[in-house]
C-alpha positions in Angstrom: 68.6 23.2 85.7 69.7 26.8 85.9 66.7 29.1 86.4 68.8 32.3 87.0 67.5 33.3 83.1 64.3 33.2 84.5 64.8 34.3 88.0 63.4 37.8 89.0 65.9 40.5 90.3 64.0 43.0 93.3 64.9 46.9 93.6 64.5 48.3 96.9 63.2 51.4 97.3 65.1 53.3 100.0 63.7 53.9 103.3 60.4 51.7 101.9 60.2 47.9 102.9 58.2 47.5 99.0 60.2 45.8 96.6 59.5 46.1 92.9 59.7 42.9 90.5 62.2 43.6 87.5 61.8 41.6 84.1 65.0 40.3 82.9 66.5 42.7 80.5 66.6 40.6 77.6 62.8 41.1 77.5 62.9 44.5 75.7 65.6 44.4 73.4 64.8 46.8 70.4 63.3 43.9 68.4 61.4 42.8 70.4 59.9 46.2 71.4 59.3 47.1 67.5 57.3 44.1 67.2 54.9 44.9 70.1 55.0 48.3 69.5 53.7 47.4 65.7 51.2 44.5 67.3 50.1 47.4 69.5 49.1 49.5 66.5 47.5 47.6 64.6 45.2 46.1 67.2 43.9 49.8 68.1 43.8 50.3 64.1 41.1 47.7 64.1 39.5 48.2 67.1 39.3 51.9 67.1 36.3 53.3 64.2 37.0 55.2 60.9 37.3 58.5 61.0 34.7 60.3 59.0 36.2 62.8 56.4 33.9 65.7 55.3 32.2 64.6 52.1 31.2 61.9 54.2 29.9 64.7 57.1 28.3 66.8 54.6 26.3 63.3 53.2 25.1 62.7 57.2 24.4 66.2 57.6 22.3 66.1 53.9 20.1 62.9 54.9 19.8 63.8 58.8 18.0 66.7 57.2 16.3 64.9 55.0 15.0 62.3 57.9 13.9 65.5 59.8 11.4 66.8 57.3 10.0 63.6 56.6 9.5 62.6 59.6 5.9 63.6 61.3 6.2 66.7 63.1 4.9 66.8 66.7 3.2 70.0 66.2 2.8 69.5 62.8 -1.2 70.8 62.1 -3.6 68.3 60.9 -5.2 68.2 57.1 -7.9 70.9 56.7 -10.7 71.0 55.2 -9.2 73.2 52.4 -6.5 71.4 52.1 -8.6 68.1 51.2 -10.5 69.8 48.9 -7.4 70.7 46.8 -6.3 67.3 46.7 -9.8 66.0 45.2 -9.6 68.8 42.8 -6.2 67.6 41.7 -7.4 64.2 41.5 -10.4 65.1 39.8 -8.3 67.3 37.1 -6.2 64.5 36.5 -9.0 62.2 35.4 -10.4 64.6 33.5 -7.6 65.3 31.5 -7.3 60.9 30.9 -10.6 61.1 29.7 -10.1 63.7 26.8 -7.2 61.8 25.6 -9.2 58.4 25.7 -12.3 60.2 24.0 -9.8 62.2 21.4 -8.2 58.8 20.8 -11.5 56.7 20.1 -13.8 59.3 18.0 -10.6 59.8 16.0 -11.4 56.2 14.1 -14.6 57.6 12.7 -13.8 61.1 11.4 -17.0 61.4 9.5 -19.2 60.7 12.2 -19.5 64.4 14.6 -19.3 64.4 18.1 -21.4 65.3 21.0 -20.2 66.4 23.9 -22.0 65.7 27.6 -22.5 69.2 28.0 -24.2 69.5 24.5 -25.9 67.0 25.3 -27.6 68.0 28.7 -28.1 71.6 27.2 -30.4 70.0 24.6 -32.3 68.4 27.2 -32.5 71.9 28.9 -34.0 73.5 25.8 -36.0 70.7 24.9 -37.7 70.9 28.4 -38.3 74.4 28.2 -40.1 74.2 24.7 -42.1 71.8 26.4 -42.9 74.0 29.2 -43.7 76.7 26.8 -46.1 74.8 24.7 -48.1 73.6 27.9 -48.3 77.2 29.0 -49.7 78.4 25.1 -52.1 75.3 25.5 -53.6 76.1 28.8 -54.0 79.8 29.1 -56.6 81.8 27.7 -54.5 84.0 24.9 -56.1 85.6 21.9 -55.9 84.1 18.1 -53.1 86.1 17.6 -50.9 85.0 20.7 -52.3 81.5 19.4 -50.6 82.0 15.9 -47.3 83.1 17.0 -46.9 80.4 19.3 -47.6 77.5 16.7 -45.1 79.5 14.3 -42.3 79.5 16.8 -43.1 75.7 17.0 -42.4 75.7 13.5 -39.5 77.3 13.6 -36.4 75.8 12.2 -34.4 77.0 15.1 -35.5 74.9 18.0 -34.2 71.7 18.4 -35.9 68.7 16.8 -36.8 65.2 18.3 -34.0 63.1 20.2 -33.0 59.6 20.4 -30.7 58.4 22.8 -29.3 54.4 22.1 -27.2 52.7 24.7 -25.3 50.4 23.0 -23.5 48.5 25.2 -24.0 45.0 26.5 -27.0 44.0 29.1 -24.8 43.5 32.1 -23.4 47.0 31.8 -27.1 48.8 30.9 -27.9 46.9 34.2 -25.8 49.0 36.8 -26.7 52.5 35.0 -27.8 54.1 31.8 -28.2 57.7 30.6 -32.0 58.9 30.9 -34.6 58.5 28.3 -31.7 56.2 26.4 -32.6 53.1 24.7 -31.2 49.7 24.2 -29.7 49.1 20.6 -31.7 45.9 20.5 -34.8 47.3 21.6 -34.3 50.1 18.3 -37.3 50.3 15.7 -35.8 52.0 13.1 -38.5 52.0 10.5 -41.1 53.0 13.2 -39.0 56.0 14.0 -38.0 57.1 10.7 -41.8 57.3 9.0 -43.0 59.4 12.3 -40.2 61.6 13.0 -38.1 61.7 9.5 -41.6 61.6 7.3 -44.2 62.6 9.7 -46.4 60.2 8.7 -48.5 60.4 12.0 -49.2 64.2 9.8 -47.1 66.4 12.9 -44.4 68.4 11.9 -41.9 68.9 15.4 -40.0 71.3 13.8 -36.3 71.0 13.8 -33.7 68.3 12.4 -34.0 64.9 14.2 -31.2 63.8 15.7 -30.2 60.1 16.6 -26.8 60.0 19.7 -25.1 57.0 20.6 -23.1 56.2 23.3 -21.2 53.6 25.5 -18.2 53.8 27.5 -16.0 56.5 25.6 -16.5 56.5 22.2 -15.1 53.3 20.6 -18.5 51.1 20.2 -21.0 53.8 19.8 -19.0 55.2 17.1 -18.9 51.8 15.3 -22.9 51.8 15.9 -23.4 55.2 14.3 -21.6 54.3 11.5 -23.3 51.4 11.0 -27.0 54.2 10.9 -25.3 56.3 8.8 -24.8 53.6 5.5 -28.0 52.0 6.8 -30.3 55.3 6.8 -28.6 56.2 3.6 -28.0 52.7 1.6 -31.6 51.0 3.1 -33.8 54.0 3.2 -32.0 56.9 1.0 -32.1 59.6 3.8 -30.0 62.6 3.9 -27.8 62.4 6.2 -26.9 66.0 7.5 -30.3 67.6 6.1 -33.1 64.9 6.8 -31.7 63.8 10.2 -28.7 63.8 12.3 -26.7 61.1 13.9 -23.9 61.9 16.5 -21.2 59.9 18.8 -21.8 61.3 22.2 -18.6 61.3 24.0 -19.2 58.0 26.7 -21.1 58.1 29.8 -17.3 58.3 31.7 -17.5 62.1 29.9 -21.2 62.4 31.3 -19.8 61.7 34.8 -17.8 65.2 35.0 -20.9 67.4 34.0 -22.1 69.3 37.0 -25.4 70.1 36.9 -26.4 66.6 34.6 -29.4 64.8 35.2 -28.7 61.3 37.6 -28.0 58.2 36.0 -30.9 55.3 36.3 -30.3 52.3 37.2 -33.2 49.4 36.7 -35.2 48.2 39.7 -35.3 44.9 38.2 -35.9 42.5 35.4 -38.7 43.6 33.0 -39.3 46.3 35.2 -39.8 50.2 33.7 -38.9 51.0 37.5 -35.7 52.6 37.9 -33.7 54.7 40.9 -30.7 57.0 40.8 -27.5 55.7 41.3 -23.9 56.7 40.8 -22.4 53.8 39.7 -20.5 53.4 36.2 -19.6 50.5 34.3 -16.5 51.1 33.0 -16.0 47.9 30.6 -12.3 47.6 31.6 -9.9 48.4 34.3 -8.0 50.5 32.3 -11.0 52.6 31.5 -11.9 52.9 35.4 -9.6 55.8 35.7 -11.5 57.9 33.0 -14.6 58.7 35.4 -15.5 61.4 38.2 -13.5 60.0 41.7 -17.0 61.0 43.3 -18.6 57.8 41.7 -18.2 54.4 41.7 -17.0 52.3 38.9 -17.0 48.4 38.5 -15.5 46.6 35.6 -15.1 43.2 34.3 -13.1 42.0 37.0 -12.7 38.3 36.2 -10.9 36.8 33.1 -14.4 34.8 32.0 -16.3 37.5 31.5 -13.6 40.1 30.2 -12.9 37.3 27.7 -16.4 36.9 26.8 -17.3 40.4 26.2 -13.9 41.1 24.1 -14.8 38.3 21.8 -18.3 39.2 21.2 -17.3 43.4 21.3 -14.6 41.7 18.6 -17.2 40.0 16.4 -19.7 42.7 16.1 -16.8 44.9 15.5 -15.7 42.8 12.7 -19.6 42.8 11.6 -20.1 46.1 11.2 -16.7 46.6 9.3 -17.5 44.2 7.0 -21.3 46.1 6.4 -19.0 49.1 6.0 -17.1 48.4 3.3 -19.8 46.7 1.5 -21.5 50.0 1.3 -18.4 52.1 0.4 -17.9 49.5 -2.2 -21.9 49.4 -3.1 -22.1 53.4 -3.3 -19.0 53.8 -5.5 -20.3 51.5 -8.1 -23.5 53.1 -8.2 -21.9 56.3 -8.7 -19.4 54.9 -11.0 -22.4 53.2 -13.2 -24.9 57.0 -13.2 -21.7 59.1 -14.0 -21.0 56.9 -17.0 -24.5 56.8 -18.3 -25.1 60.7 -18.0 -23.4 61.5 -20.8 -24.7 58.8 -23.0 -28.4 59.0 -22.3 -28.3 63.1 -23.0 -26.8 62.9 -26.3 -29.2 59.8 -27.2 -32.5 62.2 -25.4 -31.2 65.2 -27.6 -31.0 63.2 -30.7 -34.2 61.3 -30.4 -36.1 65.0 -29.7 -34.2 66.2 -32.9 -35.3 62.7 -34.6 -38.9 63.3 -33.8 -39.0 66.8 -35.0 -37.2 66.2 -38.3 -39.7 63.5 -39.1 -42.2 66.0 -38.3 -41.4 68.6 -40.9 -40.2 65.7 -43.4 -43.6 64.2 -43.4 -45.5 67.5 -44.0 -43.0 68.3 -46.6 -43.7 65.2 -48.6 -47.5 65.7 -48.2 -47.0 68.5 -50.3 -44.1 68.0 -53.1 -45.0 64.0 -53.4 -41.2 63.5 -52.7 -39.5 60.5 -50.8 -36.2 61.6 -49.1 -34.5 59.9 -46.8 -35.3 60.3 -42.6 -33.3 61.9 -40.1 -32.4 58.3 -38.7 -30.5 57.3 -41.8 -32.7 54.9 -42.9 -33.9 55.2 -46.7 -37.7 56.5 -47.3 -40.5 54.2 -46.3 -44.1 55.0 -45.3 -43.5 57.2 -43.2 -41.7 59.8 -45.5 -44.0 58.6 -48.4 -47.1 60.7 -49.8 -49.8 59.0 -48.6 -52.2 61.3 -51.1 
């Protein structure tokens, strides 16, 4: 075989004893060097990384920044005081504000029925307290007849505020975690009892002032159903005048109660059939999407699980439905009634004037005939009979 192709040629360097291999020439013929050089480039191509261009600098430079203010500072100071306090105010505000929608949404459905606020309702309280104080002063100290006489006529006085009922009516389990003070169950309500002593002052003393009956619940939506339900009754069942004889009100939920500064404490019941109570601050918010609408600074549980939410929609549901139903009946009832007087009016007042004018024209006719002897006929139309006759 001839292996001078492949047989490697030496150079000698002069005046060195190294000798340099040669390839053969054929080896880099101008092909064959295009083709490496072009394998050459395009291995570094893909080895080598992309060259960033300068949107793509400015877009680093952007979220580098970006990563540097977010990221926790060394000496980066820790949260004050102050700055805590902001952020509960905020957070406080916000709620707030979610509760004046909710309450504007809910007392919207009963238009007729007015609204007490939390505030209103604590200043009554307030000036209730202090006529109190005021009449235990008068009754105790020594003043003179005529210190005694202006104190029972500012008792009588239109201008302070008359007796006040308070009804809670939501259901047991949420009475049982807190109620307002001096409030009452719905259940536990005597209205007759209350209407002949504080309406009719049948027990003979005369509070002075306008009665006045406030519901409440969570924000508005079942008490206003409940005072709706006293307004036909009072005025349907017992014929009271609402407005003038006594008041009834939708007080604005016990979630509104929560942001009121200076309000009494909520009372929670020591236990079952128990008048004990003790101050708590814990609400019952009926719903999760209600548990937003109350003061951060308290606590507030809700029907967590789907048994009891269910059971408590279904029964809010049906007494809903009730007391819709009772509604209509007495829109219904009331409109007939007046339907039935406005039509009768003008028949009875033409029939009373005709049957005075009847009794006087018989009058006359009968003295008349006792003295001429003549029959005529009466003022009813009727010909002459004894009546009209000369009895002499």
């Amino acid at each position: 075989m001839n292996t001078s192709r492949y047989r490697r040629d030496t150079i000698v360097l002069p005046n060195t004893k190294h000798q340099i291999p040669q390839l053969p020439a054929h080896l880099f013929s101008p092909r064959k060097r295009l083709l490496l050089l072009l394998l050459f480039t395009i291995t570094m191509a893909a080895l080598s990384p992309p060259t960033a261009t300068a949107a793509d600098a400015a877009t680093t430079a952007h979220t580098q920044c970006d990563n540097d203010s977010n990221a926790p500072s060394a000496k980066a100071k820790p949260e004050t005081a102050e700055s805590k306090a902001n952020s509960k105010s905020q957070t406080r505000q916000k709620r707030f504000d979610a509760n004046q929608e909710m309450v504007q949404k809910y007392h919207a459905m009963f238009p007729k029925i007015p609204t007490m606020t939390s505030e209103e309702l604590v200043e009554r309280w307030k000036q209730i307290d202090r006529l109190q104080d005021e009449r235990d002063d008068s009754q105790n100290s020594d003043e003179s007849d005529a210190d005694d006489d202006s104190t029972e006529h500012y008792q009588q006085s239109a201008d302070q505020p008359g007796p006040l009922l308070l009804i809670d009516v939501r259901s047991k389990a949420e009475r049982d975690v807190s109620m307002l003070q001096g409030a009452v169950a719905m259940d536990d309500l005597e209205t007759t009892k209350w209407i002949n002593k504080y309406v009719h002052h049948f027990d003979g003393v005369h509070r002075g002032g306008i009665p006045t009956i406030v519901t409440y619940c969570t924000i508005g939506y079942r008490s206003g159903r409940e005072a709706q339900w006293l307004v036909d009754d009072f005025s349907g069942t017992f014929g009271i005048d609402i407005g003038t004889s006594v008041e009834i009100k939708n007080l604005d939920g016990i979630l509104s109660y929560s942001f009121v500064e200076d309000a009494p404490p909520l009372l929670r019941p020591c236990r079952k059939g128990s008048s004990d109570s003790f101050m708590t601050r814990t609400i019952h918010s009926y719903g999760k999407e209600w548990s937003t609408a109350a003061d951060p600074a308290f606590e507030v549980i809700f029907f967590d699980t789907k048994k009891k939410k269910l059971q408590h929609l279904v029964q809010t549901g049906l007494i809903s439905a009730l007391r819709l139903v009772q509604h209509k009946l007495h829109k219904s009832t009331t409109k007939a009634r007046e339907t039935t007087e406005s039509m009768a009016k003008p028949v009875v007042e033409p029939l009373a004037n005709m049957a005075g004018a009847s009794i006087v024209e018989k009058s006359s006719t009968k003295q008349h005939n006792f003295k001429s002897g003549k029959k005529r006929i009466s003022a009813t139309g009727f010909t002459a009979n004894e009546a009209t006759q000369d009895v002499s």
